[in-house]
KOLGULO-350822 format. One line per field, with one value per residue (C-alpha): residue number from 0; residue in three letters; x, y, z. Coordinates in nm, 2 decimals, always signed. Layout:
! residues N
lumti = (NUM / ...)
kepa = (ALA / ...)
px = (X / ...)
py = (Y / ...)
pz = (Z / ...)
//
This chain:
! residues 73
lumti = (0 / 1 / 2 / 3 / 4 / 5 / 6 / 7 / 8 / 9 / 10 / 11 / 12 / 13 / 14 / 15 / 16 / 17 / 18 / 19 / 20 / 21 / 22 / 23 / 24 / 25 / 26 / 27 / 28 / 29 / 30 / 31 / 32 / 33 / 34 / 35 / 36 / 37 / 38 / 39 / 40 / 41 / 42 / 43 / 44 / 45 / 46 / 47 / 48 / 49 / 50 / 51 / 52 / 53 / 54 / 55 / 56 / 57 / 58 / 59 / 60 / 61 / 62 / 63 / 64 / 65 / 66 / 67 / 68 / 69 / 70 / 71 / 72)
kepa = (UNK / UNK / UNK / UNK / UNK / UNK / UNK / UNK / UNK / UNK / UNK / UNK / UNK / UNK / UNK / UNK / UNK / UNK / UNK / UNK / UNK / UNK / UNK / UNK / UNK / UNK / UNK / UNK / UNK / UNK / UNK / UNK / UNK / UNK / UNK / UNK / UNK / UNK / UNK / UNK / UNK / UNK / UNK / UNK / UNK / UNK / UNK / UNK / UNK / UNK / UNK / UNK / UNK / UNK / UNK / UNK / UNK / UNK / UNK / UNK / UNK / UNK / UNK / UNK / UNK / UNK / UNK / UNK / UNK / UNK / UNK / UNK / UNK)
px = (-9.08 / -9.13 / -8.87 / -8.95 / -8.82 / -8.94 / -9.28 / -9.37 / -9.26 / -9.20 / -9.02 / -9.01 / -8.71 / -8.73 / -8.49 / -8.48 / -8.31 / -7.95 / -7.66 / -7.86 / -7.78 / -8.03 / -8.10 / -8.25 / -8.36 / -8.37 / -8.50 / -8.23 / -8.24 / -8.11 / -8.35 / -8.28 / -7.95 / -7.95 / -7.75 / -7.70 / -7.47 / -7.50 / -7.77 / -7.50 / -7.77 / -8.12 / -8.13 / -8.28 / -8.40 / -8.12 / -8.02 / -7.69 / -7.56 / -7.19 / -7.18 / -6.85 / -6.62 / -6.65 / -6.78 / -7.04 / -7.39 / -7.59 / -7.96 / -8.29 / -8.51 / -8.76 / -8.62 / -8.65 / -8.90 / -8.82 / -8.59 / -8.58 / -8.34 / -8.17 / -7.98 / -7.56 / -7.37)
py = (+3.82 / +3.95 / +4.17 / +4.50 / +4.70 / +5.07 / +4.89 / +4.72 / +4.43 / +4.50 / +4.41 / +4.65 / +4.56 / +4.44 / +4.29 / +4.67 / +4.76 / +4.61 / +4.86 / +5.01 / +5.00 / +4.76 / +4.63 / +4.26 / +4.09 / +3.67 / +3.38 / +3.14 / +2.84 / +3.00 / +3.31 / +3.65 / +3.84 / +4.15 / +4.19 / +4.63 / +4.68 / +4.69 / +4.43 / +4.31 / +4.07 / +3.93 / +3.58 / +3.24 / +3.29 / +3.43 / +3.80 / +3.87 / +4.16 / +4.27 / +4.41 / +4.72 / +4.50 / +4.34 / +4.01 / +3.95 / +3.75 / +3.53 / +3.51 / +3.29 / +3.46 / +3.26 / +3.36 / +3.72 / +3.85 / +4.22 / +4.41 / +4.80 / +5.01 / +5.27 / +5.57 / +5.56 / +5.61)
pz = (-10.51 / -10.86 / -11.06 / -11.17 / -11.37 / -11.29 / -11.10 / -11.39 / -11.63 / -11.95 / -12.27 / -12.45 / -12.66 / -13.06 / -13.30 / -13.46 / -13.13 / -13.24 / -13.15 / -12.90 / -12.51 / -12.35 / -12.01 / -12.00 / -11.70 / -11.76 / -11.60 / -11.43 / -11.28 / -10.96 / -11.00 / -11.21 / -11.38 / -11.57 / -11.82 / -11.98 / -12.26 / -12.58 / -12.85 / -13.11 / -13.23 / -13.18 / -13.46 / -13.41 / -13.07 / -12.92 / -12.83 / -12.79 / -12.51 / -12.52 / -12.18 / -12.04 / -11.98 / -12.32 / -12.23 / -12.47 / -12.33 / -12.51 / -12.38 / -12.50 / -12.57 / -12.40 / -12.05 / -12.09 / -11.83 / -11.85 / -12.12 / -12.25 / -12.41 / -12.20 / -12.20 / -12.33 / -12.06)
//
């Protein structure tokens, strides 16, 4: 099955988007996660998410399939 993200696949995120809320979906080895909180950073490859609970997510940039920003909560 394919993830979607409102029906389509999109990234529609940029490096211009840090301190904004974002949702990214990656690639894992054992499928998808999503990660929503907060882009602290986007350098060398790597975008950083700090996520609610204040855990703070470091994803490659080459396994993002889908990624927006979205509303604050």
């Amino acid at each position: 099955m394919t993830p979607h993200f409102g029906g389509r696949l999109v990234v529609a995120v940029v490096p211009s988007d840090v301190g904004r809320r974002v949702t990214v979906r990656r690639r894992e080895p054992d499928g998808f996660r999503d990660a929503v909180g907060v882009l602290e950073s986007w350098d060398d490859g790597v975008l950083r998410v700090r996520k609610r609970d204040g855990t703070l997510v470091d994803i490659p940039e080459e396994t993002v399939v889908a990624a927006r920003v979205v509303p604050e909560r």
